[in-house]
C-alpha positions in Angstrom: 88.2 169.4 43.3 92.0 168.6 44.1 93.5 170.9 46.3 97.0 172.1 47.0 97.8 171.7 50.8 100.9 173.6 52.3 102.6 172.4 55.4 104.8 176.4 55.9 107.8 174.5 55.5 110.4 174.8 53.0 109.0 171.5 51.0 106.1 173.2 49.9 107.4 175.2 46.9 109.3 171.8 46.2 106.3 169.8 46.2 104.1 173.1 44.2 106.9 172.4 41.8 106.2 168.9 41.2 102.5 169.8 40.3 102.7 171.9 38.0 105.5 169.5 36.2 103.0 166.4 36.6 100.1 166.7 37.5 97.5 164.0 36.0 100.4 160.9 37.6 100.8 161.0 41.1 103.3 158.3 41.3 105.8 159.7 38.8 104.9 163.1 40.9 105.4 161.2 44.3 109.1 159.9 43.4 110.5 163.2 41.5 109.0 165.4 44.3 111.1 162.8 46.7 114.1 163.1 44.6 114.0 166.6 43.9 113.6 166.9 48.0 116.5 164.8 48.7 118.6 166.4 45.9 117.7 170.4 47.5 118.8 168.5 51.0 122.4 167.6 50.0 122.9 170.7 47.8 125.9 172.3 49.4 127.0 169.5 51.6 130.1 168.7 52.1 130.9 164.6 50.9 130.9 163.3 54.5 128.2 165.4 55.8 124.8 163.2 57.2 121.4 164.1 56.1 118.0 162.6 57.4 115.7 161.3 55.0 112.5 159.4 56.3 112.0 155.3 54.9 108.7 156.7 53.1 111.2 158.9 50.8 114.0 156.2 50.6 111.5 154.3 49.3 109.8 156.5 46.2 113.3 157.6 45.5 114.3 153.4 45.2 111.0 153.5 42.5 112.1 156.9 40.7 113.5 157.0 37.5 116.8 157.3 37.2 118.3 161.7 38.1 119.2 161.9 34.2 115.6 160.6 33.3 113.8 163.0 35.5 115.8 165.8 34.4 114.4 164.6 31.0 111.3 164.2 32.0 111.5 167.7 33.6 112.8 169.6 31.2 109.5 168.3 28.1 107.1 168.6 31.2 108.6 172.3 31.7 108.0 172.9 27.8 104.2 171.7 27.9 103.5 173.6 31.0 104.7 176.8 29.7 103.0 176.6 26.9 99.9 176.2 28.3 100.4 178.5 30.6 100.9 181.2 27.8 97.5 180.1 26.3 95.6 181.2 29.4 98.3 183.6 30.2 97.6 185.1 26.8 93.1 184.9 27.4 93.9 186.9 31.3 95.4 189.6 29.5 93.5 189.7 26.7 90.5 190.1 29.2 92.4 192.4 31.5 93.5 195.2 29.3 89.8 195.1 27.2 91.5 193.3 23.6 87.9 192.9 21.2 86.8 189.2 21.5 89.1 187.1 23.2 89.2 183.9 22.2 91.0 180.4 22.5 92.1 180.7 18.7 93.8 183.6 19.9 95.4 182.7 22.5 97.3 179.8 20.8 98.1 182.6 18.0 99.8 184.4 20.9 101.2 181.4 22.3 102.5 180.5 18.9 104.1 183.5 17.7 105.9 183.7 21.3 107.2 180.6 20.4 108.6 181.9 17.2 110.7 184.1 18.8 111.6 182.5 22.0 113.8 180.2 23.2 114.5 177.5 25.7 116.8 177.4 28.7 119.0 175.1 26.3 118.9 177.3 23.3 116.3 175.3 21.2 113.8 177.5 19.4 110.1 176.3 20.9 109.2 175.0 17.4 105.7 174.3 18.8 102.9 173.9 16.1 99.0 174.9 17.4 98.6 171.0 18.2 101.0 170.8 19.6 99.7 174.3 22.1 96.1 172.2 22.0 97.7 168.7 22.8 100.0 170.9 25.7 96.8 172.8 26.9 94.5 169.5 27.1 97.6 167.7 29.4 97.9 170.6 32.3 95.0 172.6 31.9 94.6 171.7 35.3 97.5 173.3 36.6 97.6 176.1 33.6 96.7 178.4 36.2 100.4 178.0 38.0 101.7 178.3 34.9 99.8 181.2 33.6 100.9 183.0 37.2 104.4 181.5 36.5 104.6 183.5 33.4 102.8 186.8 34.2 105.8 187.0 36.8 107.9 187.5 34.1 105.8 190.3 32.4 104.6 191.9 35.4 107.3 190.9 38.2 106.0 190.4 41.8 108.5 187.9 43.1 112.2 187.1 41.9 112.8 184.0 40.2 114.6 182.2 42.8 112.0 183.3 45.0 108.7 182.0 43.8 109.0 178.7 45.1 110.4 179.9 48.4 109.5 183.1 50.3 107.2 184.4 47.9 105.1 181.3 47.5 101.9 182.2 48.9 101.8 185.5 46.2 102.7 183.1 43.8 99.6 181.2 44.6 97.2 184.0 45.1 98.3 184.8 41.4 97.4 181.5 40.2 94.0 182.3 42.8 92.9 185.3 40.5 93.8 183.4 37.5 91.6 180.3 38.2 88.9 182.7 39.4 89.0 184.5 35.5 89.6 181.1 34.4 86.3 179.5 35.8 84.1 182.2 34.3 85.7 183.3 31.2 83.7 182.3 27.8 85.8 182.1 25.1 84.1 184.7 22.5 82.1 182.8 19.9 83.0 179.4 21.6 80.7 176.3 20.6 78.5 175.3 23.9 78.5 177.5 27.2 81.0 175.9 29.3 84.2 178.5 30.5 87.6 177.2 29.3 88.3 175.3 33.0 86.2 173.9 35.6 87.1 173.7 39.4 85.9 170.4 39.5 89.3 169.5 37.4 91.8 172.6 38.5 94.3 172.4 41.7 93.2 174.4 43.8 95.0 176.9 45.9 95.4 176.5 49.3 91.5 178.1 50.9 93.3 180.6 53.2 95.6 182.1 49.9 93.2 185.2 49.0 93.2 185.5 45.0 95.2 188.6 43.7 94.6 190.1 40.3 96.8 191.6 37.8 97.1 195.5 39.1 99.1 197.3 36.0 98.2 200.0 33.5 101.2 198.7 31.3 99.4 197.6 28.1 100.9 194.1 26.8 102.6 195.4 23.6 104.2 192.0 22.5 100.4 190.5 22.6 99.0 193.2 20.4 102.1 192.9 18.4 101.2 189.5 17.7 97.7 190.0 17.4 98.0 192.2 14.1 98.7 188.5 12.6 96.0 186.6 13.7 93.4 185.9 10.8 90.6 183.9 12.4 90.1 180.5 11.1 87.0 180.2 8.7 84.0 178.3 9.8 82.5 177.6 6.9 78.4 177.6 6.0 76.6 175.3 7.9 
């Protein structure tokens, strides 16, 4: 079980930040967390302003894709974690707030019809097909925790944006606790096999001192019921 080791200093949310964006390749994670380091170091310096940066960094930055690649890279890796952070975002809540037979079939319903109506940071409709939300959920369903918490900040706020990489990391991460926690034991209703949707065995784990905090809200999630009121369940078929 990999697990997520903080150093309380202010490359931790830096380097939290890199996980989620890739976490199954820990050289391409190795040089943008060094780059995106390096780039937070001379934001706001003045052009003859000196910064020290160790050899070990000089040296995955020198092997890092090029600023403009990573900023590609980001952005798609950004897109696939939300997404499958919606799907388990989607199964918490369902869970949470008592929805009839929650299921992974509707969870990427949710996730898709969010899509339909959403938008990136750039402007671009999602345009994600379900698999495309399988393919997405497969890649970081090892992180999909961080991402699930990511998103639930924006439902049910308990850090600011700009804040949940920084002072208000270790809530961020007891979020993502109670999530894995759900995540580890949660059945999908009617789901081949008895095996919950994520192991520990393959999720990042938080750090073992963060204490796991669950979603404490009477607000009912009326966009997921909203969506919900779509979802036809896929026929099986006689066997």
């Amino acid at each position: 079980m990999p697990t997520i080791e903080l150093h309380k200093n202010a490359e931790d949310g830096i380097w939290v930040d890199a996980l989620m964006l890739f976490p199954a390749d820990d050289a391409l994670r190795s040089s943008v967390f060094a780059a995106m380091r390096t780039s937070a170091e001379i934001k706001g310096a003045k052009k003859h302003d000196r910064i020290d940066i160790e050899v070990s960094t000089l040296n995955l930055i020198l092997d890092a894709p090029s600023w403009n690649e990573i900023k590609s890279l980001t952005k798609e890796a950004t897109k696939q974690g939300i997404v499958a952070g919606d799907v388990l975002a989607s199964l918490y809540l369902m869970d949470r707030f008592g929805v009839p037979e929650p299921s992974m079939n509707k969870a990427i319903h949710i996730a898709s019809e969010y899509a339909a109506e959403s938008k990136w940071g750039d402007g671009k409709r999602l345009n994600v097909s379900e698999r495309m939300i399988r393919e997405a959920w497969v890649e970081y369903k090892s992180v999909a925790h961080l991402w699930a918490a990511f998103r639930l900040n924006q439902a049910y706020p308990f850090a600011t944006k700009d804040g949940l990489f920084a002072e208000s990391l270790c809530d961020f991460l007891a979020v993502a606790a109670g999530v894995l926690n759900f995540a580890v034991a949660f059945k999908p209703f009617r789901a081949r096999g008895s095996q919950p949707i994520l192991t520990r065995k393959e999720a990042w784990a938080p750090p073992k001192d963060i204490v796991p905090r669950n979603l404490n809200s009477k607000r009912v999630p009326d966009k997921i019921l909203r969506y919900l009121k779509s979802y036809k369940a896929p026929y099986i078929g006689r066997i």
